[in-house]
C-alpha positions as CSV (number, residue, x, y, z in Angstrom):
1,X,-6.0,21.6,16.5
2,X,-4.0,20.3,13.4
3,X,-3.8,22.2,10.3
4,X,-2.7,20.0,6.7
5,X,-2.3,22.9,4.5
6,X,-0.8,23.1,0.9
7,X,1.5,25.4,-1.0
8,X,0.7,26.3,-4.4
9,X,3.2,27.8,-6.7
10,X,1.2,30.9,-8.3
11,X,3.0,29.7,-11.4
12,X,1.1,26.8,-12.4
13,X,-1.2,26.8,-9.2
14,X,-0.3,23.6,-8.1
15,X,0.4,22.2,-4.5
16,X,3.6,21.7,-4.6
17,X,4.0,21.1,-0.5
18,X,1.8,19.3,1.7
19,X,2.3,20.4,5.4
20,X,0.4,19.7,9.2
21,X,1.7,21.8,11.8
22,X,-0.3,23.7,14.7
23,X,1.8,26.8,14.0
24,X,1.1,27.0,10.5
25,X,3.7,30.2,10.2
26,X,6.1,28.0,12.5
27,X,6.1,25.3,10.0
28,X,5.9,27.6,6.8
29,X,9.6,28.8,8.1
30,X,11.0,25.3,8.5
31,X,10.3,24.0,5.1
32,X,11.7,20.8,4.1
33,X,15.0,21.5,2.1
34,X,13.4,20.8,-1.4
35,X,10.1,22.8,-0.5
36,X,12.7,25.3,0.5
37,X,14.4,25.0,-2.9
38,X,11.2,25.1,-4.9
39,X,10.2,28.3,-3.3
40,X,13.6,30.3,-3.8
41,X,13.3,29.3,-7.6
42,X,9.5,31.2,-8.0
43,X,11.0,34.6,-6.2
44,X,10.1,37.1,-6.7
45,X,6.8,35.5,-6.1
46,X,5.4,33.7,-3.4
47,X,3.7,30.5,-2.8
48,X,0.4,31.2,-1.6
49,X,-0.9,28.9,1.7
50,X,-4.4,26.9,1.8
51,X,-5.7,25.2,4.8
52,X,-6.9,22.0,3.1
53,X,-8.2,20.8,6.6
54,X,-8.0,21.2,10.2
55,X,-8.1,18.0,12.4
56,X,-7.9,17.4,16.7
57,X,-6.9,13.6,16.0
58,X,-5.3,11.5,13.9
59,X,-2.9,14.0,12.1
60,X,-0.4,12.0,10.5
61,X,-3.3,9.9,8.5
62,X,-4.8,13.0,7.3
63,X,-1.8,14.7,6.2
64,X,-0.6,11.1,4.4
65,X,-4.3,11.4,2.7
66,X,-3.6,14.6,1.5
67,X,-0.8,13.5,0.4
68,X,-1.4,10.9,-1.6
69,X,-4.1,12.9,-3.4
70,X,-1.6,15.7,-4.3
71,X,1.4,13.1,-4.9
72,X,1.5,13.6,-8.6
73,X,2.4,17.8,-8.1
74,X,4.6,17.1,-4.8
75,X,8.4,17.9,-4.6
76,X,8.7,15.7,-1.7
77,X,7.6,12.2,-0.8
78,X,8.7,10.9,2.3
79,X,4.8,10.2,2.9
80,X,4.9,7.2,1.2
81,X,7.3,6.0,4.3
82,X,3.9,5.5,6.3
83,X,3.0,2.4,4.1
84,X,0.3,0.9,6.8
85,X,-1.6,4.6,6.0
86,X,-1.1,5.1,2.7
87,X,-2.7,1.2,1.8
88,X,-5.9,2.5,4.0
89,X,-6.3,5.0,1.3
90,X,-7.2,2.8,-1.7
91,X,-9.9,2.2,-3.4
92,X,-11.6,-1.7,-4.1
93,X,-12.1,-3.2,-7.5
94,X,-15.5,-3.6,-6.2
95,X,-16.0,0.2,-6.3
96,X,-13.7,0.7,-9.4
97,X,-16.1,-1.1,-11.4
98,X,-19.0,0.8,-9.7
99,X,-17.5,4.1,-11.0
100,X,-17.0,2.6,-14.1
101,X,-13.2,2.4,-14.3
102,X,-11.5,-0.3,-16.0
103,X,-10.0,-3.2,-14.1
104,X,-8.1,-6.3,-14.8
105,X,-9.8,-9.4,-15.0
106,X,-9.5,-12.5,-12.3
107,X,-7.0,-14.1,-15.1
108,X,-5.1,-11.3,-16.4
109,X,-4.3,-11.0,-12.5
110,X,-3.6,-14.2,-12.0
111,X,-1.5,-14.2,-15.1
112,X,0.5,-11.2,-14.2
113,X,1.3,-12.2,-10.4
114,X,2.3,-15.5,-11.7
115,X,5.0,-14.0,-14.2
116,X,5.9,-11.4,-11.7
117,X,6.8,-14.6,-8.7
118,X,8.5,-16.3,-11.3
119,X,10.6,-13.4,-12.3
120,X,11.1,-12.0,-8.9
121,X,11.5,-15.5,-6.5
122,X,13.2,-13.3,-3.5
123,X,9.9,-11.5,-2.8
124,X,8.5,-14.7,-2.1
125,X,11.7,-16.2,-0.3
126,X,11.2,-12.7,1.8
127,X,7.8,-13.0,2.7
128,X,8.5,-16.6,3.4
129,X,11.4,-16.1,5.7
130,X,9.4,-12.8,7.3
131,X,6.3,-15.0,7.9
132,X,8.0,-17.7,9.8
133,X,10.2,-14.9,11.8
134,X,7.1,-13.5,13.1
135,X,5.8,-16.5,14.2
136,X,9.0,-17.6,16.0
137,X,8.6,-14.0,17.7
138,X,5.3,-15.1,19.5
139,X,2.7,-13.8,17.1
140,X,-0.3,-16.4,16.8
141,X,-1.6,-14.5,13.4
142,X,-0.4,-11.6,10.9
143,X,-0.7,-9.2,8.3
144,X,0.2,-10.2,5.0
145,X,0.1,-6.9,4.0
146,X,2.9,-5.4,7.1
147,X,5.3,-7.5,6.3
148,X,4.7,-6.6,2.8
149,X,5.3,-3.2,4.1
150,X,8.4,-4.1,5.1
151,X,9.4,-5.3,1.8
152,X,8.4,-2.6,-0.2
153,X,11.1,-0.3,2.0
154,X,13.9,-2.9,2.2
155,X,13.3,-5.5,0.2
156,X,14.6,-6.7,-3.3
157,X,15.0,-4.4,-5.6
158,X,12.1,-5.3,-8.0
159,X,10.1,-2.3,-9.1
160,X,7.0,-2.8,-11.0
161,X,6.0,-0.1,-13.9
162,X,3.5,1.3,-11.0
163,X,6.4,2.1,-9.0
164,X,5.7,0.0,-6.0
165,X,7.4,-3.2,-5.5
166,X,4.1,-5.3,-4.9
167,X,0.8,-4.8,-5.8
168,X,-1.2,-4.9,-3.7
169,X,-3.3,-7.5,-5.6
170,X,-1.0,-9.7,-5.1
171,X,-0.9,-9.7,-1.2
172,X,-3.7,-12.0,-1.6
173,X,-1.7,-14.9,-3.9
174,X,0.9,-14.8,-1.3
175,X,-0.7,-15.1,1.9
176,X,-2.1,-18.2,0.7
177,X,0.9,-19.1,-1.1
178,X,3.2,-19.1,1.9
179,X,0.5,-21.4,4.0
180,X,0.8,-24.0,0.7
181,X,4.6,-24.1,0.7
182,X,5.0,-24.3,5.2
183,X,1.6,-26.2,6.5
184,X,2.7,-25.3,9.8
185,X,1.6,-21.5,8.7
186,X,-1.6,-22.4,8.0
187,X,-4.0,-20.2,10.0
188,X,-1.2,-17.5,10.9
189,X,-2.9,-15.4,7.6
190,X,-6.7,-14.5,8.0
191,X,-8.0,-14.4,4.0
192,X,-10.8,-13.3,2.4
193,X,-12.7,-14.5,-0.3
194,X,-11.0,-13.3,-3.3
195,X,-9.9,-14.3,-6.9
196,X,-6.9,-15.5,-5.2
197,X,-8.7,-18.3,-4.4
198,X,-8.4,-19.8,-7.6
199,X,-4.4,-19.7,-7.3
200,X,-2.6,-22.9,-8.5
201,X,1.2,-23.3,-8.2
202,X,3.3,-24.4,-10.2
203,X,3.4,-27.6,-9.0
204,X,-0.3,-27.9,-9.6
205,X,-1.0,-27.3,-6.0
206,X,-4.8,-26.0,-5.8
207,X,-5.4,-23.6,-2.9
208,X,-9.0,-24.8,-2.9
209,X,-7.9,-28.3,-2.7
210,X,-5.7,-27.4,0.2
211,X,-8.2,-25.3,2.6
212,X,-10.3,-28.2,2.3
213,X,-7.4,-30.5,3.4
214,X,-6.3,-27.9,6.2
215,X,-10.2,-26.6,6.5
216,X,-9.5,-26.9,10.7
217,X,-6.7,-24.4,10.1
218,X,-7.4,-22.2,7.4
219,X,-9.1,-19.0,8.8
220,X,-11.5,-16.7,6.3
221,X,-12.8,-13.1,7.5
222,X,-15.9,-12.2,7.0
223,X,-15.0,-9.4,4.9
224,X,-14.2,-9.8,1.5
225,X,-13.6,-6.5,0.4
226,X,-9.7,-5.9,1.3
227,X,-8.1,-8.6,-0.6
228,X,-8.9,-7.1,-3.8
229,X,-7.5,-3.8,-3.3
230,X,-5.2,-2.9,-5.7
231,X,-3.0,0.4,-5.7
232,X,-5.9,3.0,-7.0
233,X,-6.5,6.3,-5.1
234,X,-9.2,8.9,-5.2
């Protein structure tokens, strides 16, 4: 058994620390170094402990949930490392607008990943150069979305106001883009329908016009719920 439990400064009680351990008092005694600090700094008080949830599988994917729920209070953030977990727990724009909340429209996104390629060409030079890498390596298909992974930990340097280095809207624009610029890609991305269907390049390149032309290679899920994830949590 796994326990994710949180510690809450009696101060303002907020988590500050998000912790899995199966010796909870084990763990509590080997607190990361700025956990550690955080705690010296409230003495004479204590942090009080929470068991937020105990788990027999999948720890690491619970405790990054957690996580990411409690980010805003955390001292620590090395759970944004796991970016293949962390994109699991986002919500559609499908069920944004079901709860309401306000979402961009299909050409204010457009718009906005348009200026962002322009002003940031080494993403897509990246992406580009990872795509064709992977292939090279043996791999028949891939995920747009792990080697954006990749990026967002060692890519260029080009922070958006959110924090993250691509949206994940955008995943969408470039997995077709990359099969418009290198035909012999085509296929190696499976899309879904999405607004990024509509994308045009600069060069007036149509991606409708060009999965009809490459229609034997172009490969479409049957899902069409991922591709317009953008970064929005619980």
């Amino acid at each position: 058994m796994y326990f994710i439990f949180g510690l809450i400064d009696p101060r303002t009680m907020r988590v500050f620390h998000v912790g899995c351990a199966r010796d909870l008092k084990e763990q509590i005694n080997s607190l990361p170094a700025p956990v550690a600090q955080r705690v010296s700094e409230m003495a004479p008080d204590i942090p009080q402990a929470v068991i937020l949830q105990q788990v027999e599988s999948h720890p690491l994917a619970t405790w990054v949930k957690w996580c990411k729920r409690l980010r805003r209070d955390l001292v620590t953030n090395d759970w944004q490392l796991h970016r293949s977990i962390v994109d699991t727990f986002t919500n559609s724009v499908r069920l944004r607008r079901a709860l309401g909340q306000e979402v961009p429209s299909d050409a204010v996104l457009q718009e906005d990943f348009h200026k962002s390629d322009r002003q940031f060409p080494k993403i897509f030079e990246e992406i580009l150069r990872l795509s064709r890498e992977k292939k090279a390596d043996g791999y028949k298909e891939y995920s747009i979305h792990g080697i954006v992974s990749e990026l967002r930990c060692e890519g260029p340097d080009s922070k958006h106001p959110n924090g993250f280095k691509i949206p994940n809207g955008y995943c969408a624009f470039y997995a077709r883009k990359v099969q418009m610029v290198d035909h012999s890609l085509c296929g190696f991305f499976v899309v879904n329908e999405s607004m990024a269907d509509d994308l045009v390049l600069d060069n007036g390149t149509s991606w409708r016009e060009f999965a009809k032309d490459h229609a034997d290679a172009i490969r479409y899920s049957a899902s069409s719920d991922e591709e317009e994830d953008t970064e929005w949590t619980y």
